[in-house]
TORGU-301036 format. One record per residue: residue in three letters; x, y, z of N, C-alpha, C, O in turn. Coordinates in steps of 0.1 Angstrom, whole numbers, padded with zeros to 4 digits, always signed. Layout:
ALAXYZXYZXYZXYZ/...
REM end
This chain:
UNK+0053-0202+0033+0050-0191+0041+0036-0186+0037+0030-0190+0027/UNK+0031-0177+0045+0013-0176+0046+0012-0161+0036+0018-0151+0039/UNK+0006-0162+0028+0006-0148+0018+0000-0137+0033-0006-0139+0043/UNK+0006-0126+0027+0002-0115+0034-0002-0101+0023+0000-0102+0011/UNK-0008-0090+0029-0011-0082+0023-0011-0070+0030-0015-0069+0041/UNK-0007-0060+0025-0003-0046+0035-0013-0035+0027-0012-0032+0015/UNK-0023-0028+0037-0030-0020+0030-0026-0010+0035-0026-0010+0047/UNK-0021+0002+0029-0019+0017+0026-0027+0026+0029-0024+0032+0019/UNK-0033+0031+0034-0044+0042+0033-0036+0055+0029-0024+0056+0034/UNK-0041+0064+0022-0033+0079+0019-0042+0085+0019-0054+0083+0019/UNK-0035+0096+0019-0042+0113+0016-0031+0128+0015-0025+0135+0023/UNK-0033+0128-0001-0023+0142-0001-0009+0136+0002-0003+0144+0008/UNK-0005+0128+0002+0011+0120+0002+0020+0121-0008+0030+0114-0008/UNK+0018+0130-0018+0028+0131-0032+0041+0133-0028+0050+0129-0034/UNK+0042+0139-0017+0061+0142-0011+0065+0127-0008+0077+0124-0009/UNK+0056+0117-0004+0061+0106+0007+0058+0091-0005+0065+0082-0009/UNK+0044+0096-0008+0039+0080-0015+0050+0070-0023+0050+0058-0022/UNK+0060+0078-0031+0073+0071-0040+0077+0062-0026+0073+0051-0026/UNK+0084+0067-0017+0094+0065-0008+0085+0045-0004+0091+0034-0004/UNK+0071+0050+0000+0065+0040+0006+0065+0030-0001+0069+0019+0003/UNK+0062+0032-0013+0060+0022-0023+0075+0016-0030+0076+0007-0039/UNK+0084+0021-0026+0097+0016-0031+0104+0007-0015+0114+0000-0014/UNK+0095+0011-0006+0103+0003+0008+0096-0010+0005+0103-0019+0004/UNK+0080-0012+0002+0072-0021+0006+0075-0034-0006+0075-0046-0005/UNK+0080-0024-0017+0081-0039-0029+0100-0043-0029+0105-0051-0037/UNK+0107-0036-0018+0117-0042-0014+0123-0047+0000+0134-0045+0006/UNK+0110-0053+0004+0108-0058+0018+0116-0071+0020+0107-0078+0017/UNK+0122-0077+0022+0131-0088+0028+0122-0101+0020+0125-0108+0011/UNK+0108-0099+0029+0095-0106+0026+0087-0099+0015+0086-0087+0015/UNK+0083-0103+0008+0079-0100-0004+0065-0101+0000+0061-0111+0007/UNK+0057-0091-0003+0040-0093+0001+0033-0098-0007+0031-0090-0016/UNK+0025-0111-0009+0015-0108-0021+0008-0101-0026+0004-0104-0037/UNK+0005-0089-0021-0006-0081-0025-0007-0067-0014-0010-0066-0002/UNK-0003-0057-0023-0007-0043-0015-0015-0037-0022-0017-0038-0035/UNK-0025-0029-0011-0035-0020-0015-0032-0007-0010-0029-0005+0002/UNK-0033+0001-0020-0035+0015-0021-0046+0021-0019-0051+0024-0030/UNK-0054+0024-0008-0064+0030-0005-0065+0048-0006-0061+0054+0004/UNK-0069+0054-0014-0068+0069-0015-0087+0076+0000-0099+0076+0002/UNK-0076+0080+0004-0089+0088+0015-0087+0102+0010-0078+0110+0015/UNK-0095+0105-0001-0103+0117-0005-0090+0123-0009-0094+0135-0007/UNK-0078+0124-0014-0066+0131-0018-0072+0145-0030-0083+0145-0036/UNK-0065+0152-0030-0072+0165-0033-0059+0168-0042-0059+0179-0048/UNK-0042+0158-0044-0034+0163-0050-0034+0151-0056-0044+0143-0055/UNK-0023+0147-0064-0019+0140-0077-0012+0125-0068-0002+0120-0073/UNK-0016+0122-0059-0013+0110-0051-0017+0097-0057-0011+0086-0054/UNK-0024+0096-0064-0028+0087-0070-0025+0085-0083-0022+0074-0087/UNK-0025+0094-0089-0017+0094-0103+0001+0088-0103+0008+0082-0112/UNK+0004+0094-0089+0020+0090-0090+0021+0074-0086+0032+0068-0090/UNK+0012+0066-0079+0008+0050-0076+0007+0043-0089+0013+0034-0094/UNK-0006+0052-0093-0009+0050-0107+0006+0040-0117+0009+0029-0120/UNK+0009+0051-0119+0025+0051-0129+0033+0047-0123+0042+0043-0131/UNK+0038+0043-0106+0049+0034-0102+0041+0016-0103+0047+0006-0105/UNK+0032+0016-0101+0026+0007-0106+0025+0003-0120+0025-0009-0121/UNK+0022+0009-0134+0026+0007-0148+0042+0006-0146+0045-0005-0151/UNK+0048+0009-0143+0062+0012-0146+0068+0008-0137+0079+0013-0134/UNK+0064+0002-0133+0077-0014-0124+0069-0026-0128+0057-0027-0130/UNK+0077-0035-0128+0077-0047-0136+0081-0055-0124+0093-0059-0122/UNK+0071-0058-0116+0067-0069-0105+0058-0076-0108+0047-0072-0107/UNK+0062-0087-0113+0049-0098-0112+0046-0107-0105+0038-0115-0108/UNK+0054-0108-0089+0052-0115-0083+0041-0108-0069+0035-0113-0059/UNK+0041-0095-0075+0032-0088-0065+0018-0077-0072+0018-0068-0081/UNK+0005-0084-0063-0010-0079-0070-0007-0065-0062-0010-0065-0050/UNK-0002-0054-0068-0006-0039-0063-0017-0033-0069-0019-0031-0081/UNK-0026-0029-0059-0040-0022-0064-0040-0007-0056-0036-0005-0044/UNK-0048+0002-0069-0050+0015-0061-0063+0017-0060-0071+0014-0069/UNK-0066+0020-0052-0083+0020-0050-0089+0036-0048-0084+0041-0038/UNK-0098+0043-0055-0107+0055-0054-0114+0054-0050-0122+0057-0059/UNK-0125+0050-0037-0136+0051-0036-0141+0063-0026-0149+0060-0018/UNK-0135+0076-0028-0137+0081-0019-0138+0079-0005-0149+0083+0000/UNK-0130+0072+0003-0136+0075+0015-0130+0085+0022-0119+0090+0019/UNK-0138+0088+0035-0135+0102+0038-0124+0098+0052-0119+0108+0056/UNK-0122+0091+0055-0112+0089+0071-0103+0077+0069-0107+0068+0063/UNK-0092+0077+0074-0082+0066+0074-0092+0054+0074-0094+0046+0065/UNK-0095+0055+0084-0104+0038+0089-0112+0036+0085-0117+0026+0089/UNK-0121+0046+0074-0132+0037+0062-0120+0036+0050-0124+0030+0040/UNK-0108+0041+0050-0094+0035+0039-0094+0021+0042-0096+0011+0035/UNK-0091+0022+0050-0081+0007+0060-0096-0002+0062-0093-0014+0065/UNK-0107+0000+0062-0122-0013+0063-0121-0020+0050-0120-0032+0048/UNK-0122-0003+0039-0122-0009+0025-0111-0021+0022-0114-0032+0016/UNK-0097-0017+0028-0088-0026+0019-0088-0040+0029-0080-0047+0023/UNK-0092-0045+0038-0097-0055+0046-0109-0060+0034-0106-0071+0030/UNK-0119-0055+0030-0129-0060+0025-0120-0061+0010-0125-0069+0003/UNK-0114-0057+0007-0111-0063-0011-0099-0070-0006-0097-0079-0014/UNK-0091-0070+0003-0080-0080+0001-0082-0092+0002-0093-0097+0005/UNK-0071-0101-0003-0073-0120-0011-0071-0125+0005-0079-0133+0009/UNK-0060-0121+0016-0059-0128+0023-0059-0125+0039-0059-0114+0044/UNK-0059-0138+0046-0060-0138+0061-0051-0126+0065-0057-0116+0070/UNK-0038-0126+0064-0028-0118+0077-0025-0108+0067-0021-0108+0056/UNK-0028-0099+0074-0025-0083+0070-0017-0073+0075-0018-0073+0087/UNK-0011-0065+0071-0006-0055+0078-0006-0043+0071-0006-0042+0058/UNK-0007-0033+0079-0014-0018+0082+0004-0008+0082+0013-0008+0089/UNK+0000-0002+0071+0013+0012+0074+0008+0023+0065+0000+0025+0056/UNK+0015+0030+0074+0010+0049+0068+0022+0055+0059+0034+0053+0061/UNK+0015+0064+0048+0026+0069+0040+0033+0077+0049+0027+0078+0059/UNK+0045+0083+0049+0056+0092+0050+0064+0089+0063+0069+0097+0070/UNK+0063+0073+0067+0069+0063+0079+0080+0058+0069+0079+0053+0058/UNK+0094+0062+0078+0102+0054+0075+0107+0039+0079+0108+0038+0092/UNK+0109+0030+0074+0107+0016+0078+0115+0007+0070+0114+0008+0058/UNK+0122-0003+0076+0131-0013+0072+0127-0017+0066+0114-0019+0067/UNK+0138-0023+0053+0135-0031+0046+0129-0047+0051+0123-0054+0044/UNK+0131-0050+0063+0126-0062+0070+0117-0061+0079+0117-0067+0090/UNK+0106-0049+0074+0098-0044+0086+0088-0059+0089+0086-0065+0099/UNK+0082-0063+0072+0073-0076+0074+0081-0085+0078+0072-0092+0083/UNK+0088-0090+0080+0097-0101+0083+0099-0102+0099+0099-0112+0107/UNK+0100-0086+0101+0099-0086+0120+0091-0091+0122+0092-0102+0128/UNK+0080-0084+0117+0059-0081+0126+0059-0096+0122+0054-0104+0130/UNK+0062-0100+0112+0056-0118+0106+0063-0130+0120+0061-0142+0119/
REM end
């Protein structure tokens, strides 16, 4: 099967971000690689990625959080296009609820 990678964009998501990150690394399909894109968060959204990332013990998945300030969803979502490893991607927003076989559908 073709690696995939699902980039994140957030902002201010501290109520939602756990939820996302606990659907995405128990997806049917397992992703190679999710990116955490922070768009300018102003609360502790990153810090809580931060630490579910130290503190789960996935090694079969590259989770990255990325700061580079940007200021709008879609310079989030360019950035994580430009650092992701692979061709097929997919795009989801924090505080969406979504099956555990959401990638397995769209794939």
């Amino acid at each position: 099967m073709q690696k995939i990678t699902v980039i994140v964009p957030y902002h201010n998501e501290r109520h939602s971000i756990e939820n996302t990150f606990i659907s995405l690394i128990n997806q049917t399909i397992i992703p190679d690689e999710i990116i955490f894109v922070n768009s300018s968060s102003n609360d502790n959204s990153d810090e809580i990625i931060n630490d579910l990332i130290n503190n789960t013990n996935i090694s079969t998945i590259n989770i990255r959080n990325i700061s580079q300030q940007t200021k709008y969803p879609s310079d989030s979502i360019n950035l994580g296009i430009r650092l992701s490893r692979n061709e097929l991607l997919a795009l989801i927003d924090c505080g969406l609820l979504f099956k555990n076989n959401w990638l397995e559908t769209i794939i």
